[in-house]
C-alpha positions as CSV (number, residue, x, y, z in Angstrom):
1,X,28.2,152.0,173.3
2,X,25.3,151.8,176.0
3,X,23.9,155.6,174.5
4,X,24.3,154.6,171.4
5,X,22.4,151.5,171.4
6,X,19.6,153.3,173.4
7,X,19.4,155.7,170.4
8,X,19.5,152.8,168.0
9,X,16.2,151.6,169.7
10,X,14.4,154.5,169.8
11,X,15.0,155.2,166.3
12,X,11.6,156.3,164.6
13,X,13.7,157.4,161.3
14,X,11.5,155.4,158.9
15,X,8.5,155.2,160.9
16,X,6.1,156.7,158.1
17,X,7.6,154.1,155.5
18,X,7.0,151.3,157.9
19,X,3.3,149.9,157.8
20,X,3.9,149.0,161.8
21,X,5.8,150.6,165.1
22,X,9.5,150.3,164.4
23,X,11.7,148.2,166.6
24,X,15.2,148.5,166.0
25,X,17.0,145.1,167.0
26,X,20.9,145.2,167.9
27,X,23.2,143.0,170.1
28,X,26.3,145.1,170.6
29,X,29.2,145.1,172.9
30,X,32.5,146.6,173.2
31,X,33.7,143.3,174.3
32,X,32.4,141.2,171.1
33,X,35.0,139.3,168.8
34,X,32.0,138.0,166.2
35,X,30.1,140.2,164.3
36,X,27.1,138.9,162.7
37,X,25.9,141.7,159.5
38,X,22.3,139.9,158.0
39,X,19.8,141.8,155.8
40,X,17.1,142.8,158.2
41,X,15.0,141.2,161.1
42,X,12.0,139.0,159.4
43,X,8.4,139.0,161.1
44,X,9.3,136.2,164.4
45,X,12.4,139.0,165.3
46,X,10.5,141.9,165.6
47,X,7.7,140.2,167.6
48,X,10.1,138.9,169.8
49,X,13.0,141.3,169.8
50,X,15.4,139.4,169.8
51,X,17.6,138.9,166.6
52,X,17.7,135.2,164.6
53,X,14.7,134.0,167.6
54,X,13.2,132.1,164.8
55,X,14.2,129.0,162.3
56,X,16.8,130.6,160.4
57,X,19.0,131.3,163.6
58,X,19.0,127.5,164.3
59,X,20.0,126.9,161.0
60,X,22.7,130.0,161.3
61,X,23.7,128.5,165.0
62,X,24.3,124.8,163.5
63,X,26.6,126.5,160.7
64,X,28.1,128.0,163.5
65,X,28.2,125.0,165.9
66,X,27.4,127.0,169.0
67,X,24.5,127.3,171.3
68,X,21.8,129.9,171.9
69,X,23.9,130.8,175.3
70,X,26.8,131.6,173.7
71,X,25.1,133.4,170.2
72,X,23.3,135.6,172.6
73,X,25.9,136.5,174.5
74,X,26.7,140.3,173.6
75,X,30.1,140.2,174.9
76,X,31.5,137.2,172.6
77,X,29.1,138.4,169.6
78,X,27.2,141.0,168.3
79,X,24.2,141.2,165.4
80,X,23.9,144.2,163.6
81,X,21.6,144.2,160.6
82,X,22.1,146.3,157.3
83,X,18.3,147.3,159.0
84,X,17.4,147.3,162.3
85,X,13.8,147.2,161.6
86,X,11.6,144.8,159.5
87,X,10.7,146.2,156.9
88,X,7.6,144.3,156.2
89,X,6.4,141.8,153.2
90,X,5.6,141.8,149.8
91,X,4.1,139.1,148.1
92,X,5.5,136.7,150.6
93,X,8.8,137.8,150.9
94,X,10.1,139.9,153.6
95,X,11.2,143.9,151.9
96,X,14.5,144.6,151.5
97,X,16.3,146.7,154.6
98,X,15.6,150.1,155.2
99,X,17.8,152.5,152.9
100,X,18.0,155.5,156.4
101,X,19.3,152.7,158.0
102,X,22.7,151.6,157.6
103,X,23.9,155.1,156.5
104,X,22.7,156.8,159.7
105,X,24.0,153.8,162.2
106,X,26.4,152.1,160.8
107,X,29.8,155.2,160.8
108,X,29.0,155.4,164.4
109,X,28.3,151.6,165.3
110,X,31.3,149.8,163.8
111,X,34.3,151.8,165.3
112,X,32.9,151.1,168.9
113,X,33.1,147.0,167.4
114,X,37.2,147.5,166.8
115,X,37.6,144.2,169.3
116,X,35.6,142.0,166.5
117,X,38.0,139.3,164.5
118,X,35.6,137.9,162.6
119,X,32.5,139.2,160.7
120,X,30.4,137.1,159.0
121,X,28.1,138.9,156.0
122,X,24.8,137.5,155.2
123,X,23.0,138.0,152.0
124,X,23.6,140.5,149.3
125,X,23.2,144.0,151.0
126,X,25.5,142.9,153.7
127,X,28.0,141.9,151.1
128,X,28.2,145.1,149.3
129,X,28.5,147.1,151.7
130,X,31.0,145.0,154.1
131,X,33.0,143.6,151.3
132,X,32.0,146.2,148.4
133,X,31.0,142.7,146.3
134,X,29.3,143.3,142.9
135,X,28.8,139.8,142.2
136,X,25.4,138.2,143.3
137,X,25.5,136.0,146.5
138,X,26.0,132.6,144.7
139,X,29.7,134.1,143.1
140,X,30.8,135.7,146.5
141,X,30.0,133.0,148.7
142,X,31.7,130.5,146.3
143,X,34.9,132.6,146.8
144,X,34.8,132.8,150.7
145,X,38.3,132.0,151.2
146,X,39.5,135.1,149.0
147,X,37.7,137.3,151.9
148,X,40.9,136.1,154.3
149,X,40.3,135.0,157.7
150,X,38.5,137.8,159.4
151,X,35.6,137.9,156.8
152,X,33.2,135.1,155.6
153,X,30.0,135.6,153.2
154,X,27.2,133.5,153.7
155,X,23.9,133.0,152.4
156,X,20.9,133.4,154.0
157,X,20.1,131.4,156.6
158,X,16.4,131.2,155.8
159,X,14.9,127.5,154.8
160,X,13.6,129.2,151.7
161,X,17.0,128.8,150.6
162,X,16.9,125.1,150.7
163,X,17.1,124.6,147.0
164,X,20.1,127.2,147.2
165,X,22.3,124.8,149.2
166,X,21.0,121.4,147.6
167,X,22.2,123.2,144.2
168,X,25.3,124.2,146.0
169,X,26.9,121.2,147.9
170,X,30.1,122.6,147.8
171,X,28.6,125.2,151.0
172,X,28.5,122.6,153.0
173,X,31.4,120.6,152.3
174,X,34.1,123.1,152.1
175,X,32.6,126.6,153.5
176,X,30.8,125.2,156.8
177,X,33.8,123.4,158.2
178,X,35.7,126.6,157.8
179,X,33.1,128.7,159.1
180,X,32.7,126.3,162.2
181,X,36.6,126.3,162.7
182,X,37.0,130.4,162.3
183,X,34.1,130.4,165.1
184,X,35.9,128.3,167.6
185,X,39.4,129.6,166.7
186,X,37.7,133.4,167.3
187,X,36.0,132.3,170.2
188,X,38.6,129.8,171.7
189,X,40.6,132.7,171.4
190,X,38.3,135.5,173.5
191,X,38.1,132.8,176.1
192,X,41.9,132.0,176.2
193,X,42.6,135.5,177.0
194,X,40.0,136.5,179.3
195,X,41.3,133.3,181.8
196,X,45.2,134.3,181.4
């Protein structure tokens, strides 16, 4: 794990399509039982390095109901991106991820992840490739529960997508309580066996 993630970071793959140095972002660990799969990192990420540093991770950690401590904790959970590097912005809106990327990482970053028992997939190039969903994110999020226990769809975190959970009450009523109790269950669960 520790060679691959160095070669992760010093990836340079789509340096020429990038308007800025590339800085791959990961948080891996043999160890980790949550696996986190968003779109890309936004601007705040990549000037910070570390992944969800910026508003939508304290919107993601509240779904979540758990602290900075224990989301950056690379043992208990890890954040892998369909891109590890932002891609930049287009009118306003942060490009899609990298297409080098997820081919060329992800075969050789999920099998070292075999200890993860719950994966939660953000946005709509997460969801196709992690769930192979055709629908758009509004269908496949609305059927969360048909993913079974180890695999939840979410939108994206961001606070542009306000309007997207006003619209959708349901989210918060029936999907975040179950997302909050699959977190503690896969958590309470990590910790359980690491004191026995």
């Amino acid at each position: 794990m520790a060679r691959l993630l160095a070669d992760i970071r010093a990836c340079r793959v789509c340096a020429d399509q990038l308007g800025h140095e590339p800085r791959p972002i990961v948080q891996a660990h043999g160890e980790a039982r949550i696996l986190i799969v968003g779109q890309a990192p936004g601007r705040l990420v990549h000037e910070t390095g570390a992944p969800f540093n910026d508003p939508s991770g304290d919107r993601l950690r509240a779904w979540m109901g758990i602290e900075r401590a224990t989301f950056y904790d690379e043992t208990k959970i890890a954040i892998a991106a369909m891109g590890f590097c932002f891609p930049g912005v287009k009118n306003g809106a942060d490009l899609p991820p990298r297409p080098e990327c997820a081919p060329l990482w992800r075969p050789r970053l999920m099998p070292l992840l075999a200890r993860v028992r719950l994966t939660l997939v953000i946005g709509a190039y997460a969801q196709r490739w992690h769930l192979a969903a055709k629908a758009g994110v509004t269908e496949t999020v609305r059927a969360w529960d048909a993913f079974g226990p180890t695999r939840m769809p979410l939108p994206h975190p961001s606070w542009r997508n306000s309007a997207w959970l006003k619209r959708n009450p349901w989210f918060e009523a029936e999907a975040l309580p179950a997302l909050r109790a699959r977190v503690a269950a896969t958590l309470g669960e990590e910790l359980g066996g690491a004191s026995d």
